[in-house]
C-alpha positions as CSV (number, residue, x, y, z in Angstrom):
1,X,69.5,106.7,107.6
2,X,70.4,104.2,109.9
3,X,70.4,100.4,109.7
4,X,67.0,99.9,111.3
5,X,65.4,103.0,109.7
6,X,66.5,101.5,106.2
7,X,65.0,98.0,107.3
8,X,62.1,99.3,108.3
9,X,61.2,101.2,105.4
10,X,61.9,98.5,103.0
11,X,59.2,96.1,105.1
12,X,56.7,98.4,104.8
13,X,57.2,98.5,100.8
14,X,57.0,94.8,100.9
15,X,54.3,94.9,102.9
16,X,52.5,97.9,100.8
17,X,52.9,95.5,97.9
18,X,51.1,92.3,99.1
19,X,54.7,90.6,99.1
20,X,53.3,90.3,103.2
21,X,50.2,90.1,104.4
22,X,49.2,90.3,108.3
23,X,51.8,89.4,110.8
24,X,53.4,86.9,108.3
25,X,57.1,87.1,107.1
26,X,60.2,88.0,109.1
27,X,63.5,89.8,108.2
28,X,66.9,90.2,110.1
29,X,69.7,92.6,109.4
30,X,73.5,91.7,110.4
31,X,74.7,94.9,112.3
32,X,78.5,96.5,112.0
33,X,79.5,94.3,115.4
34,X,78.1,91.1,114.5
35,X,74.7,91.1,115.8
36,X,71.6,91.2,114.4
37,X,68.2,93.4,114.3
38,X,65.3,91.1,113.6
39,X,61.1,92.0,112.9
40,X,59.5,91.2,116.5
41,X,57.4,88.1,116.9
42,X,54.1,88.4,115.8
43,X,54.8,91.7,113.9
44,X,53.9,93.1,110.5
45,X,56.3,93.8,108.4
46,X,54.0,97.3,107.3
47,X,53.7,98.5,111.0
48,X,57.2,98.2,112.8
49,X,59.1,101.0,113.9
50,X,62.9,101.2,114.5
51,X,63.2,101.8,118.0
52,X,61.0,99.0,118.5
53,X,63.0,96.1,116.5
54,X,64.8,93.2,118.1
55,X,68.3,93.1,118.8
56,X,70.7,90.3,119.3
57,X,74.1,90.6,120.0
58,X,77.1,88.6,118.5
59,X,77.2,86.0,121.1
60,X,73.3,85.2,120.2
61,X,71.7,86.6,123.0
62,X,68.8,89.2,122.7
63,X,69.2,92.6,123.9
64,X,66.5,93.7,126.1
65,X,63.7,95.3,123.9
66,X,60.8,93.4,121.9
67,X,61.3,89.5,121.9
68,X,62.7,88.3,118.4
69,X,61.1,86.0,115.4
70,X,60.8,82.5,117.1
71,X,62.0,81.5,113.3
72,X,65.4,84.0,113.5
73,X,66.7,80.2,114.7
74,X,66.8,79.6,110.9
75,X,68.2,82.8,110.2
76,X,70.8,82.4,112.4
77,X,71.4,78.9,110.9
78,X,72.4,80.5,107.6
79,X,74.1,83.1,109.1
80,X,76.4,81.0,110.5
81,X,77.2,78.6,107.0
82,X,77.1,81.9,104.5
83,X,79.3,84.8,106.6
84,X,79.0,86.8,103.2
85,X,75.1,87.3,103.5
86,X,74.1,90.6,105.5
87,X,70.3,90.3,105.2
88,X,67.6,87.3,105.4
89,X,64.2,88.1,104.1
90,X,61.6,85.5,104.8
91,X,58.3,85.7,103.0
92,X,55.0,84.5,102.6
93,X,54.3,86.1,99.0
94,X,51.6,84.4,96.9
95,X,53.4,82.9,94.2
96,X,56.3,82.1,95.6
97,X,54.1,80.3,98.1
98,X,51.7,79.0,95.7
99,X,54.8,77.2,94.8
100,X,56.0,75.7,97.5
101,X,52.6,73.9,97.5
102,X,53.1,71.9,94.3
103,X,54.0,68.1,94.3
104,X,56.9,67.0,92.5
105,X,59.0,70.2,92.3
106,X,62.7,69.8,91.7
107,X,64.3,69.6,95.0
108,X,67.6,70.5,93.2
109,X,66.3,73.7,92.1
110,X,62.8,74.3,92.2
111,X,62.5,76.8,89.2
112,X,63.9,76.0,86.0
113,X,65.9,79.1,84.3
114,X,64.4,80.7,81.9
115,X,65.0,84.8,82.6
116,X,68.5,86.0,83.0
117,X,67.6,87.9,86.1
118,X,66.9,84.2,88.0
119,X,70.2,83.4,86.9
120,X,72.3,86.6,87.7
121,X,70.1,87.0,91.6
122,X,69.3,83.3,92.7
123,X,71.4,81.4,90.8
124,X,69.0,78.9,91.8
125,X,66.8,77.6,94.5
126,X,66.3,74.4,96.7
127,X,63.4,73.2,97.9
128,X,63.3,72.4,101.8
129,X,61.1,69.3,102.8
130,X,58.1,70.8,104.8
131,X,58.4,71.1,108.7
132,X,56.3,72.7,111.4
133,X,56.8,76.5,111.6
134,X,59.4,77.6,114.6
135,X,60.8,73.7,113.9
136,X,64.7,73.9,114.7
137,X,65.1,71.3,111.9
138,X,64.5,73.8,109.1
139,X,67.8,76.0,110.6
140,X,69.4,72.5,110.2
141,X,67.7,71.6,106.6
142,X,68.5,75.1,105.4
143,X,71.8,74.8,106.9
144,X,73.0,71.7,104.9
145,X,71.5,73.0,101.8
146,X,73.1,76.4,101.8
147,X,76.8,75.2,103.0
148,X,78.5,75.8,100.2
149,X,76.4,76.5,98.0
150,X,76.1,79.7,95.9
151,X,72.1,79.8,95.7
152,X,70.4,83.1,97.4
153,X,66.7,81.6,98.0
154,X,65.6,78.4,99.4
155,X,61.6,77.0,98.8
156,X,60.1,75.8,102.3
157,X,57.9,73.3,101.3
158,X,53.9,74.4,101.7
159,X,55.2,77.5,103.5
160,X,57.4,80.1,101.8
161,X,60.4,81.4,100.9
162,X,63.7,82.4,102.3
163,X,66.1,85.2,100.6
164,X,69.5,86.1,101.2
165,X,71.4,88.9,100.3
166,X,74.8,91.3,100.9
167,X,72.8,93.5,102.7
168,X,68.9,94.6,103.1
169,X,68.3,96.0,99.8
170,X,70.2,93.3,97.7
171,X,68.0,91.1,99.7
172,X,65.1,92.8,99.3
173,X,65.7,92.7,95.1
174,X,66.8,89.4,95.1
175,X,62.7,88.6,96.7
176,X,61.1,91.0,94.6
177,X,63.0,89.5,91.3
178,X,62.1,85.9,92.8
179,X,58.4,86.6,93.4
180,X,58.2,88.0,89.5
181,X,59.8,84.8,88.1
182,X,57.4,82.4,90.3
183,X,54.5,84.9,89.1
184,X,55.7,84.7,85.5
185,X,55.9,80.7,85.7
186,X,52.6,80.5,86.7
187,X,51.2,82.9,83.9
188,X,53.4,81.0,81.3
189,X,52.1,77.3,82.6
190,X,50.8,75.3,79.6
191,X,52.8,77.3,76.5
192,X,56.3,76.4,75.6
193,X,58.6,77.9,77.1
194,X,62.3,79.3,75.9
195,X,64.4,77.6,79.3
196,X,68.2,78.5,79.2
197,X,70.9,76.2,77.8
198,X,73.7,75.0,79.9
199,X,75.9,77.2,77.9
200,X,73.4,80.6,78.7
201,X,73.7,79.8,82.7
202,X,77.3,79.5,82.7
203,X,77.8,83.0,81.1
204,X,75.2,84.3,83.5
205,X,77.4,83.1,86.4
206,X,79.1,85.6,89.0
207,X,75.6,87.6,89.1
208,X,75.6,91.4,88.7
């Protein structure tokens, strides 16, 4: 199964899932020679085809062929500050969104540990101050936050969430484990809850 094939299939199972709803979301793929395939603008992520994708080359321009996700200019953004990620998935899912709509979240982290699995995938997440969709200055937020950092997901404030991964199906775990925790938080809101110790985190470190 090829590259594209692969991404395609996993969009549709996030799509299938309600993790993606319409023409909302966007993924990108970084290819063997440094480029990148992308979802096409305005495209859902349960209808797209591989012989249809977008394709950029290494030197960032598009290939001919369906016109890219105007917000592949934040992809590209972490690209660039986290060489080790091979996949971005960007989504709209309702808890993770339902999130990003709260006041007052952490901007350090916005979920505070309290499954292993957060630990061991995310490590942990910052939340990015809100910004128009397509805005170039959430490349440059998500930029700053990710530069160095070890954290696989970033919150967009009041608009979703952005995953990384070593390639398209570690990215695509690392949103589905994400989305579970946010959904779980929610469920859990009002009863005490068991949060990791410092201690717990530390020997969580280095992921699976």
């Amino acid at each position: 199964m090829s590259a594209a094939e692969r991404m395609v299939l996993l969009c549709k199972s996030l799509f299938d899932r309600g993790y993606s709803v319409g023409g909302a979301g966007n993924v990108s793929v970084r290819d063997a020679a440094g480029g990148f395939i992308v979802t096409p603008t305005g495209s859902s992520l349960g209808r797209l085809s591989a012989d249809a994708l977008s394709v950029i080359g290494a030197d960032g321009v598009p290939l001919p062929g369906p016109k890219p996700s105007k917000e592949f200019a934040f992809h590209r953004a972490l690209y660039d500050v986290r060489p080790e990620a091979g996949a971005i998935v960007h989504l709209h899912s309702t808890y993770l969104t339902a999130l990003s709509c709260l006041e007052g979240l952490p901007r350090d982290n916005a979920i505070r540990p309290f499954t292993p699995y957060y630990v061991m995938r995310i490590g942990y997440m910052p939340v990015i101050p809100y910004a128009r969709p397509g805005s170039l200055r959430i490349g440059r937020d998500l930029a700053q936050a990710a530069q160095g950092s070890r954290a696989q997901a970033f919150l967009l404030a009041s608009h979703g969430v952005v995953v990384l991964g070593r390639d398209i199906d570690d990215a695509v775990n690392n949103a589905e484990e994400l989305e579970e925790t946010a959904k779980l938080q929610f469920i859990l809101q009002g009863r005490a809850l068991h949060y990791l110790t410092e201690a717990e985190i530390a020997d969580l470190q280095g992921g699976y």
